[in-house]
Structures are given as structure tokens and as C-alpha cells.
C-alpha positions in Angstrom: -56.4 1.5 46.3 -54.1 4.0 44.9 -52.3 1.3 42.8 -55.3 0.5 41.2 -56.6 3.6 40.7 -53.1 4.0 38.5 -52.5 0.7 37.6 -52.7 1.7 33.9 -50.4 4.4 34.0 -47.8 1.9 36.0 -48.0 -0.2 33.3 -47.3 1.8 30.6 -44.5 3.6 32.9 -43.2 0.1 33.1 -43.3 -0.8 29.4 -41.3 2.6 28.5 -39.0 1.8 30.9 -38.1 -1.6 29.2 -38.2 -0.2 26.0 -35.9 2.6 27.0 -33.5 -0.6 28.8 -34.0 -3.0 25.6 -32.8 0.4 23.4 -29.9 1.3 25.3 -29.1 -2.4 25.5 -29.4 -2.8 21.6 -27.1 0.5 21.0 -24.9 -0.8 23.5 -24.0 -4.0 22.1 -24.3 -2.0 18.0 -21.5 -0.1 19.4 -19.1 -2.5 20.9 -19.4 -4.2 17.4 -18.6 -1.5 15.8 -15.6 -0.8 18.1 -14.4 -4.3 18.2 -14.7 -4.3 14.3 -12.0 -1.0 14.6 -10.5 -3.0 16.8 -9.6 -6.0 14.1 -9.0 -3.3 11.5 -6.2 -1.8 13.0 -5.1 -5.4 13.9 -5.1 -5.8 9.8 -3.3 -2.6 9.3 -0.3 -3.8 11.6 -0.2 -7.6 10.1 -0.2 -5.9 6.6 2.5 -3.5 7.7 4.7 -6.4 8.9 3.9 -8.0 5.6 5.1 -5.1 4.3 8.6 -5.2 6.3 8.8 -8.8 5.4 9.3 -7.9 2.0 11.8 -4.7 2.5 13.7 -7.2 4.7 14.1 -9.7 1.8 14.4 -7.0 -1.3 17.4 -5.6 1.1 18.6 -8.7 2.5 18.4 -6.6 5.4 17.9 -7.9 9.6 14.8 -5.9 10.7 14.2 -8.2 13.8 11.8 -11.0 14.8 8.6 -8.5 15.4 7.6 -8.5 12.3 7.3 -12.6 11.5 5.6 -12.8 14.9 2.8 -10.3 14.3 2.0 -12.3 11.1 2.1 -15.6 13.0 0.3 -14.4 16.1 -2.5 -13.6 14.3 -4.6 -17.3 14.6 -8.3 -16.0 14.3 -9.6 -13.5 11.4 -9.4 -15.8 8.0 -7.5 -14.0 5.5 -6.4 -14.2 1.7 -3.1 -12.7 0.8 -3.3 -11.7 -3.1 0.1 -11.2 -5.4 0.4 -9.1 -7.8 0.8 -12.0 -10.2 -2.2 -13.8 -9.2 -0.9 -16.3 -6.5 -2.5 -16.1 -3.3 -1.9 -17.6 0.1 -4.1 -18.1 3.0 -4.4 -18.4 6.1 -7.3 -19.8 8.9 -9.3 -20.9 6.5 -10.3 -24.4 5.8 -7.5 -26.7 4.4 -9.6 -28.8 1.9 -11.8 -26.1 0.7 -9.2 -23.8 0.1 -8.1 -26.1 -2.5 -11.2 -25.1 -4.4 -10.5 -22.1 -6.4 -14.1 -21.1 -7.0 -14.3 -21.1 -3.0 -11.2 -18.7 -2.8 -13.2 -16.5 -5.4 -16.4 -16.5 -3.1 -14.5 -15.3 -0.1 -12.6 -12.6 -1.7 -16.3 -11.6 -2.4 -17.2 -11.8 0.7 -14.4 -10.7 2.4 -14.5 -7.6 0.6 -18.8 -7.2 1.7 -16.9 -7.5 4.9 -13.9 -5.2 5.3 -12.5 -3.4 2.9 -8.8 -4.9 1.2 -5.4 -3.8 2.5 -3.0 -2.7 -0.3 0.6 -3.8 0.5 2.8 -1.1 -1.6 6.6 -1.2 -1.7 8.1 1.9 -3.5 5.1 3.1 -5.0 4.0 -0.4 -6.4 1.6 -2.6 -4.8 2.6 -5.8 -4.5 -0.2 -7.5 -2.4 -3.8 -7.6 -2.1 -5.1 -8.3 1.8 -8.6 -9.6 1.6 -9.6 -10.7 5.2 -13.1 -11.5 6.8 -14.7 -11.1 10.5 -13.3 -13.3 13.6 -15.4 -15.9 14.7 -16.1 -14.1 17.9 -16.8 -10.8 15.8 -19.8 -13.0 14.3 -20.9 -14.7 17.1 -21.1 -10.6 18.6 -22.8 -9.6 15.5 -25.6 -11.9 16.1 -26.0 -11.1 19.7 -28.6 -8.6 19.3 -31.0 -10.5 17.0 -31.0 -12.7 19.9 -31.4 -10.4 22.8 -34.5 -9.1 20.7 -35.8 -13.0 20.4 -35.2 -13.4 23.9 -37.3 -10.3 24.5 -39.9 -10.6 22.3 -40.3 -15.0 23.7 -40.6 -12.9 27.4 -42.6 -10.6 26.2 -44.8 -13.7 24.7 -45.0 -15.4 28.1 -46.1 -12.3 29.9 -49.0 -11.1 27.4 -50.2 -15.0 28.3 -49.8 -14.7 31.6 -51.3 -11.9 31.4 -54.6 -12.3 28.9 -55.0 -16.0 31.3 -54.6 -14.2 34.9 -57.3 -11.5 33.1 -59.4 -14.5 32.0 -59.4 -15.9 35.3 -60.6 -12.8 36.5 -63.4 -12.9 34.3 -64.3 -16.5 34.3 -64.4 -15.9 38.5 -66.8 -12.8 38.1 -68.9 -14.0 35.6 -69.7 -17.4 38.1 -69.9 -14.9 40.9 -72.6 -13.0 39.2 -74.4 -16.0 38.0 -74.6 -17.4 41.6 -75.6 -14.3 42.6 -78.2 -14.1 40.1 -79.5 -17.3 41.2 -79.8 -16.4 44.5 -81.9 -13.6 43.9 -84.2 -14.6 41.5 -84.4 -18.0 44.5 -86.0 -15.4 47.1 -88.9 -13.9 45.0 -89.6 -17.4 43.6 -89.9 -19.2 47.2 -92.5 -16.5 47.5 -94.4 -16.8 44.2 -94.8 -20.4 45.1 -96.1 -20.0 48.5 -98.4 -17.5 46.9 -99.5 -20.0 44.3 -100.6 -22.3 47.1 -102.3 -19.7 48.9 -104.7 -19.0 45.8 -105.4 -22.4 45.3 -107.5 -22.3 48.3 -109.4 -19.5 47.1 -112.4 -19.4 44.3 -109.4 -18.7 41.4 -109.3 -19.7 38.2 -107.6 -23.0 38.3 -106.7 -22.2 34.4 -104.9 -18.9 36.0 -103.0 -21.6 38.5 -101.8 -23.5 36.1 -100.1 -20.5 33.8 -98.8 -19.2 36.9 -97.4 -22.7 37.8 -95.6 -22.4 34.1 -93.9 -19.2 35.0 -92.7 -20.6 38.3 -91.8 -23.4 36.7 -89.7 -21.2 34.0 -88.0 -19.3 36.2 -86.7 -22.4 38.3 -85.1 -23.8 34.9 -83.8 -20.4 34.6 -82.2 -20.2 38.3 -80.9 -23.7 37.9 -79.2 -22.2 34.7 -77.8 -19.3 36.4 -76.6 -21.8 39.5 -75.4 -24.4 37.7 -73.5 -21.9 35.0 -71.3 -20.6 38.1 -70.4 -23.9 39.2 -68.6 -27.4 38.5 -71.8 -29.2 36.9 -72.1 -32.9 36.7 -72.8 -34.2 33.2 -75.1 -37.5 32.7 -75.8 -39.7 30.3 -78.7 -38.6 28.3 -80.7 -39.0 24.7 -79.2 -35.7 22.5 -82.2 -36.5 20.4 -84.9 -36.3 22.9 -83.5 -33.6 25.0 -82.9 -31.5 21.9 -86.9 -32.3 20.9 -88.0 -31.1 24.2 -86.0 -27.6 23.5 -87.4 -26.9 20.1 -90.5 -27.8 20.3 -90.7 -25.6 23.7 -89.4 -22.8 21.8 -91.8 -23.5 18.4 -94.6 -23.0 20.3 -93.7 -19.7 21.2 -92.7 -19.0 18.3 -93.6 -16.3 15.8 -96.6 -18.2 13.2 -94.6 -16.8 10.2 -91.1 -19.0 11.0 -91.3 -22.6 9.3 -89.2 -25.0 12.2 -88.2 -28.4 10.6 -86.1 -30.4 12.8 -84.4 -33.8 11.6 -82.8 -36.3 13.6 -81.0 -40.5 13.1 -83.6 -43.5 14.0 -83.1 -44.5 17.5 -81.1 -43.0 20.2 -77.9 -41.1 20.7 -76.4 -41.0 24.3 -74.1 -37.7 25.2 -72.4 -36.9 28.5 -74.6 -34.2 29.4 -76.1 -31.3 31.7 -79.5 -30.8 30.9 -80.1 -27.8 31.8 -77.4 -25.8 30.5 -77.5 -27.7 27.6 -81.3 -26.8 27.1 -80.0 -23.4 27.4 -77.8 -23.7 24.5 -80.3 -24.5 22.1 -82.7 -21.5 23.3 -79.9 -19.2 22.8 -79.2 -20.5 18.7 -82.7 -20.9 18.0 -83.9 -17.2 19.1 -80.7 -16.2 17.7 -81.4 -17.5 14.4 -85.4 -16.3 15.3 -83.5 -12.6 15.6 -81.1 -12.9 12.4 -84.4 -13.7 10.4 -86.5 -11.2 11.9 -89.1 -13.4 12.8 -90.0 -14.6 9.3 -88.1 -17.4 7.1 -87.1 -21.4 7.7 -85.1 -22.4 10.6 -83.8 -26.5 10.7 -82.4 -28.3 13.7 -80.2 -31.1 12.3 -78.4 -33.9 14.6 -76.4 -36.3 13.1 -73.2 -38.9 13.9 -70.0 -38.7 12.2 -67.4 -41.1 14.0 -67.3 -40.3 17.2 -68.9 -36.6 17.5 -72.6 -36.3 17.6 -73.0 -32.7 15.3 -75.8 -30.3 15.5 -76.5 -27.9 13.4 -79.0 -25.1 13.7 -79.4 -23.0 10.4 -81.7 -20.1 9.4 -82.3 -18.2 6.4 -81.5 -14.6 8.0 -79.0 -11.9 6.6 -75.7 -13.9 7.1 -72.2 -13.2 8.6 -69.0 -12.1 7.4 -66.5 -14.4 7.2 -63.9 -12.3 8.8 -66.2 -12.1 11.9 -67.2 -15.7 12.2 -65.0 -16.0 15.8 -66.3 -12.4 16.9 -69.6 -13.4 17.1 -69.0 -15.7 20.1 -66.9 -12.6 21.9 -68.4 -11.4 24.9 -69.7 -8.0 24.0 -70.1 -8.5 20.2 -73.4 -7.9 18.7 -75.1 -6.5 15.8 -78.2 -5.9 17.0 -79.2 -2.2 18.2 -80.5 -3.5 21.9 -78.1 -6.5 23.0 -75.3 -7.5 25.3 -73.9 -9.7 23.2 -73.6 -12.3 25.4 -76.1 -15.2 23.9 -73.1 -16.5 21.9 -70.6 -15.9 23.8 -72.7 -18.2 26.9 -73.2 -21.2 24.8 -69.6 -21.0 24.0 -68.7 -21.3 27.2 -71.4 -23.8 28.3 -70.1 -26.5 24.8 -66.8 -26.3 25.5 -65.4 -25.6 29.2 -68.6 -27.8 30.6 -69.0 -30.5 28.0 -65.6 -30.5 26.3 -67.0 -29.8 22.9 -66.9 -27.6 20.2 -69.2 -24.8 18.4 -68.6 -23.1 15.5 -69.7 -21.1 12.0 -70.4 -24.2 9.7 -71.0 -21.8 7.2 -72.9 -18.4 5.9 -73.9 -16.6 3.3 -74.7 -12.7 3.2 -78.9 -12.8 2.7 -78.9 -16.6 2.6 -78.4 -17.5 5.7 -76.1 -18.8 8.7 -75.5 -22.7 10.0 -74.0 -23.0 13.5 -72.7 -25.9 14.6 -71.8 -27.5 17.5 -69.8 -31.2 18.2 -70.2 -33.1 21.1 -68.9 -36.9 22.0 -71.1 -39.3 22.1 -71.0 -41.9 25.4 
């Protein structure tokens, strides 16, 4: 209880915390590169100062020991350029064949000198050598280390916003069928009653034109509970007509339709099997025809058109209304999005769901215009 009471501020106590790691980490690792970087500097310093005693020894034919020649040869890592006064040069860990290439020794004295800055060899007062050297192989490989600690982080950080945004999804998908069984089972109760009811006044001196309207209703709201049931469950899909069970939609939904809205529907010759649930399919087509109905404010043309394109049976649903913007042709099907003043927002959003985690197929924006008009379109398989 408490946790989820807070569970917001534990998570953002959580991500500062990891930032707070991921930062000291980062300065961490910045400064034993910089340190390690002193580290080969003053190695430099000490090879150049036996460089330096190599050439006092031989100006005055002098013994000064062994220490000197073994700092120079000890050193086998950081790749170095060793510049006379006259030009010459000599190298050393740096590739044997491409040093041969003078335009390549040129580069790395470039680079070398981005690098580190040169050591200046001086004997009485003159200089008589030019140290250009570069970073150690492991001094790279460290420099590099944080760009991948922060790629490392940021792929982690990846996989647990989508564990995340799926466990919250799951969440969702789990309530929403939980309220739609619910919802089914509600509306069942008050229906099992308006149809004993219904029988009851059929005995008595009614109308029998009042039956029959009643009966409609009835009938209405058990489509509308098998929706609801079958919208928070694993529904079987059948083969069916897409022609004919579209037909049977519209034309439901023309009749009780504003006068001032010209419906045109236009379909192939013969018939078009699809894998589906009729119900919740019916349902799809209620929800983009009153949509468009809404976008057109109950006056303009609205056209229903099937048709086969390889395998996918399309159908499009267009209107004449107001239009979208392009930028918010996938916000429309969000749960919650809606431009209208009294709305959910969830019309859209339904059919979404219903096209393509029940029958594996696809909806989308075909195309729109601002006051011309809006084509949705969805693709199903056919059988």
C-alpha cells in the first residue's frame, strides 16, 4: 500500500540515484585518463632525458652507465618519432612498411602533436631533437571506455523503458478486458429482464408494433453485450463474406442516419472470404462510419469502398469532414485522443485494437486533407 502510494517518488529516487552512480562513474574513469595520460608524459620526459645522456655520453666519449640505453629500449608501447635537427628522423613502434611512407610520418607528427605536446632534446643551449610521440594503445582503448559505459547504459536503459511501456501495456490490455467483461455482465442482468418483460406484454392487449421496436432494442443491446464479451476475450474468427457483412453494417447505420449525408458504398462482383468475428468486426465499421458522420457534422458524402490488392482485402471509409493533420495521423487511434468537446476518445483507439490484435490486420490514415476530407483504411487477409 504504502509503496504504491509512493511508487512515483521511488522511481524518480531511483533514477537520481543512477544518474548520480553513472556521473561519478564517468568522472571516475575522465580522471584516471587524465592521470594515466601524466602518467606517460613523465614516462616521455625520462626516455627524452636518457636521449639526452645518450648524446652527452657520445659528445664526451664519456661511460655514464647502462640506465640510460635501457630506459630507451624498455619503452615497447607509446609510438614515437624522434626528429633531428637536420631533418632525419627515427622511429620507433610504429608500423614497419608504413613508416617507409614519408607522407605517413608527416601525418603522425600531426597527430602526435593533437596528442601530446613535443619534447625538445637540448644539449648546451641547442636543441638537437624533436620528440613527437602519440597515446599507448591501452591509453586509447581507456579513452573510449566511457563512450561505451554511456552505450551500455543508454541499451539498459532501452530494455527497461520496454519492459517497462510492455508490463504497463499489459496492465492496460488486462483492465480494459476486465471492464469489458464486466460491462457485459451488467448490461446481461437488466436484459434477461427486458426479455422476460417482452413476453409478458405479449400476452396482454399491447401494441404488437410496440413489441416489435422493443424486440429491436433487445436485440441491440445483445449485439452490444456480445461486443463487450467478446472484446475482453480470445474470440474465434470464421470464415465469412467481407462484402456482405460490411453491407449489413452500413446499411444498418444509413438508415439511422441523418437525411442530409449522401452514403455510396462500392464493392468487387462476387464474394470475398476473410477470417473473421462478426461481431466485433460489425463494430468496427459503426465506429468509422459515425466517426466520419461526426467529422462531417452530419451533412456531406460518406463512401464505403472494398477492394483486393494481392492478398489484403482493403477498406476504405472516406468522408468529406474537416480533415486531420498529418502530424497527428497515429494520435487519433491513442486511447484518450479526441477533438471533439464531449468524447472519450476511445472509438479509434477500439477498432485499433479489434483490426489488429484480433484479426491480425492493419488500419490506418490513407489520406486527408484539412476541409476536404479524411479516408481511413483498414487491411485485412483474405482466406
Amino acid at each position: 500500500m504504502i509503496f504504491s502510494k509512493y511508487s512515483n517518488t521511488f522511481r524518480w529516487i531511483l533514477i537520481i540515484i543512477s544518474f548520480v552512480i553513472v556521473s561519478l562513474i564517468l568522472w571516475n574513469t575522465y580522471t584516471f585518463f587524465q592521470n594515466f595520460k601524466q602518467e606517460e608524459r613523465t614516462k616521455m620526459k625520462i626516455w627524452s632525458f636518457s636521449q639526452q645522456e645518450l648524446a652527452k655520453s657520445s659528445d664526451l666519449e664519456a661511460n655514464i652507465g647502462e640506465l640510460p640505453m635501457q630506459i630507451i629500449q624498455s619503452n615497447k608501447t607509446t609510438p614515437m618519432i624522434l626528429v633531428n635537427n637536420n631533418g632525419s628522423y627515427s622511429y620507433n613502434n610504429i608500423d614497419l612498411e608504413k613508416a617507409k611512407d614519408t607522407a605517413y610520418i608527416k601525418s603522425l607528427i600531426s597527430r602526435f602533436k593533437e596528442e601530446n605536446k613535443p619534447h625538445e632534446i637540448k644539449y648546451k643551449g641547442r636543441v638537437l631533437q624533436t620528440l613527437y610521440y602519440g597515446n599507448s594503445p591501452l591509453l586509447n582503448k581507456l579513452k573510449y571506455y566511457p563512450l561505451a559505459l554511456i552505450l551500455i547504459i543508454v541499451l539498459f536503459s532501452a530494455v527497461i523503458f520496454f519492459f517497462y511501456r510492455s508490463n504497463k501495456n499489459a496492465i492496460q490490455n488486462k483492465l480494459w478486458s476486465g471492464m469489458a467483461k464486466e460491462t457485459a455482465h451488467q448490461i446481461g442482468t437488466p436484459l434477461s429482464s427486458l426479455i422476460g418483460w417482452t413476453e409478458l406484454l405479449k400476452t396482454e392487449n399491447v401494441d404488437p408494433d410496440y413489441i416489435k421496436e422493443i424486440e429491436k432494442d433487445i436485440s441491440r443491446l445483445q449485439t452490444i453485450t456480445e461486443r463487450f464479451s467478446k472484446i475482453g476475450s480470445i474470440t474465434p474468427l470464421e470464415k465469412l463474406d467481407i462484402i456482405n457483412e460490411t453491407k449489413i453494417s452500413y446499411e444498418y447505420l444509413k438508415t439511422r442516419s441523418s437525411k442530409l449525408i449522401d452514403f455510396n458504398i462500392e464493392t468487387p462482383n462476387g464474394t470475398l472470404p476473410v477470417l473473421l468475428n462478426k461481431q466485433l468486426y460489425s463494430w468496427t465499421i459503426e465506429n468509422l462510419v459515425k466517426n466520419a458522420i461526426d467529422a462531417m457534422k452530419g451533412r456531406g458524402k460518406l463512401s464505403l469502398t472494398i477492394l483486393q490488392e494481392g492478398d489484403y482485402i482493403k477498406i476504405r471509409v472516406e468522408d468529406t469532414g474537416k480533415g486531420i493533420l498529418k502530424k497527428n495521423f497515429s494520435k487519433i487511434f491513442e486511447p484518450g485522443y479526441t477533438t471533439k468537446k464531449r468524447g472519450w476518445g476511445l472509438g479509434l483507439s477500439l477498432t485499433k485494437r479489434i483490426v489488429e490484435d484480433f484479426h491480425n490486420g492493419k488500419i490506418k490514415v490513407y489520406k486527408s486533407e484539412i476541409n476536404k476530407g479524411t479516408t481511413i483504411q483498414m487491411s485485412l487477409r483474405s482466406a
